[in-house]
C-alpha positions as CSV (number, residue, x, y, z in Angstrom):
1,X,25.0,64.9,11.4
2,X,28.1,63.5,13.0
3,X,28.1,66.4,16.4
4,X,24.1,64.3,16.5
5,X,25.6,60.7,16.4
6,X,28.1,61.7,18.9
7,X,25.5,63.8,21.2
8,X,23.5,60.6,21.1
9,X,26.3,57.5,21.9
10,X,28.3,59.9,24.2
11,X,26.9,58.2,27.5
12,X,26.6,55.0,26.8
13,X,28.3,52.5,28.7
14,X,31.3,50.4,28.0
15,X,28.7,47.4,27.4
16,X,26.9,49.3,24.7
17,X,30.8,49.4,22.9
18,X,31.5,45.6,22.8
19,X,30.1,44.8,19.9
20,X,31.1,47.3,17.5
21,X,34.8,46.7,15.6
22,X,36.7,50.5,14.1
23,X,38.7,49.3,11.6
24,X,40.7,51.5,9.1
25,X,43.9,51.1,7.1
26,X,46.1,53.2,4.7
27,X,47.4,52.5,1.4
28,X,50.8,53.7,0.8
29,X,53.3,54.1,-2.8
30,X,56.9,53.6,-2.8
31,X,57.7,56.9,-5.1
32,X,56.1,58.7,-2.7
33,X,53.5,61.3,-3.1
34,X,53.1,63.7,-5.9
35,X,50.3,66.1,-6.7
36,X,51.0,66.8,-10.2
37,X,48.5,69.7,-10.0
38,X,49.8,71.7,-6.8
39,X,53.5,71.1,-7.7
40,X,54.2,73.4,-10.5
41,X,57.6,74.3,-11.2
42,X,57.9,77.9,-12.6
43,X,60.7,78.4,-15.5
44,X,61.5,80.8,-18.3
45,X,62.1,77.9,-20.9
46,X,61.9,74.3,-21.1
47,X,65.5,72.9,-20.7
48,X,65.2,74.8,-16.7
49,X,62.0,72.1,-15.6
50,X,63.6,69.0,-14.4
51,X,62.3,65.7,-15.3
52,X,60.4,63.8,-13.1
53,X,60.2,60.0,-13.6
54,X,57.0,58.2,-12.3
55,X,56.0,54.2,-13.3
56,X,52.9,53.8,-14.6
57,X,52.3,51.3,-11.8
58,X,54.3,51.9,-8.5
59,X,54.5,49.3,-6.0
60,X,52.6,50.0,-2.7
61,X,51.5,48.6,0.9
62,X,48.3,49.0,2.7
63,X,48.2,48.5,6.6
64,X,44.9,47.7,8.2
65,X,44.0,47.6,12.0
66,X,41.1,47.3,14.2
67,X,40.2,48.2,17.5
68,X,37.5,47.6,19.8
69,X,36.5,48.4,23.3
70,X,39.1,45.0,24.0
71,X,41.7,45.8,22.6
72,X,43.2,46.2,19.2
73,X,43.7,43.4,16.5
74,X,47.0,42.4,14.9
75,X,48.5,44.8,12.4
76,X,48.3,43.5,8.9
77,X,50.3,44.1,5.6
78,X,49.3,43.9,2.1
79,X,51.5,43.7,-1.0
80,X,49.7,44.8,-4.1
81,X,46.1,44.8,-5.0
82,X,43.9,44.3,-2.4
83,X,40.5,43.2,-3.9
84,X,37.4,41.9,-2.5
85,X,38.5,38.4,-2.1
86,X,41.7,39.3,-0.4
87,X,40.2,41.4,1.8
88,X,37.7,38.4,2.8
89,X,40.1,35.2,2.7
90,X,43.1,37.7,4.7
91,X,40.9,39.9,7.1
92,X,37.3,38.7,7.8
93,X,37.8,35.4,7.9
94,X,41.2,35.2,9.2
95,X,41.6,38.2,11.7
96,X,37.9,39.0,12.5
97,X,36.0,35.6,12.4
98,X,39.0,33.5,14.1
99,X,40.8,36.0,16.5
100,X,38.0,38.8,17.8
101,X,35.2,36.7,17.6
102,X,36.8,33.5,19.8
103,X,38.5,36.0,22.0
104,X,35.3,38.2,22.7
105,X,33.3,35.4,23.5
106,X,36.4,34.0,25.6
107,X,36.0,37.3,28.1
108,X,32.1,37.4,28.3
109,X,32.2,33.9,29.9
């Protein structure tokens, strides 16, 4: 399915491109990563498994960036929880609405 979406868009021209916005962003914890299920330790007895301390809620960041045929759109940095309203008030009104939109209709005048 996704070899047929790119069989079908790979020739269009940069026109086709300006009005479509790739965002993504990553969500990272400050202990790190841990895959409690891949990340055995093997040991004889109990006393030889060290101890590995975890909160029950670690703090983490989430970056989020866009990118169009343009240009890209400023880098931005989440503490905590990002819900719905967040995500609304911080990037789609903020970043998308204000910035891309007023600079994309800036260049096709």
């Amino acid at each position: 399915m996704r070899y047929e979406c790119a069989e079908k868009f790979k020739h269009k021209p940069p026109e086709f491109w300006e009005d479509f916005l790739i965002t993504d962003e990553k969500k990272w914890d400050t202990e790190g990563y841990d895959n409690a299920q891949n990340d055995q330790v093997r040991a004889k007895c109990v006393q030889n498994v060290p101890a590995k301390e975890k909160k029950k809620f670690p703090a983490s960041r989430m970056g989020w960036l866009g990118m169009s045929c343009r240009g890209l759109t400023p880098l931005v940095w989440f503490r905590g929880n990002v819900n719905g309203t967040v995500y609304r008030e911080k990037i789609l009104k903020k970043i998308v609405v204000d910035d891309v939109l007023v600079k994309l209709s800036v260049f096709s005048i």
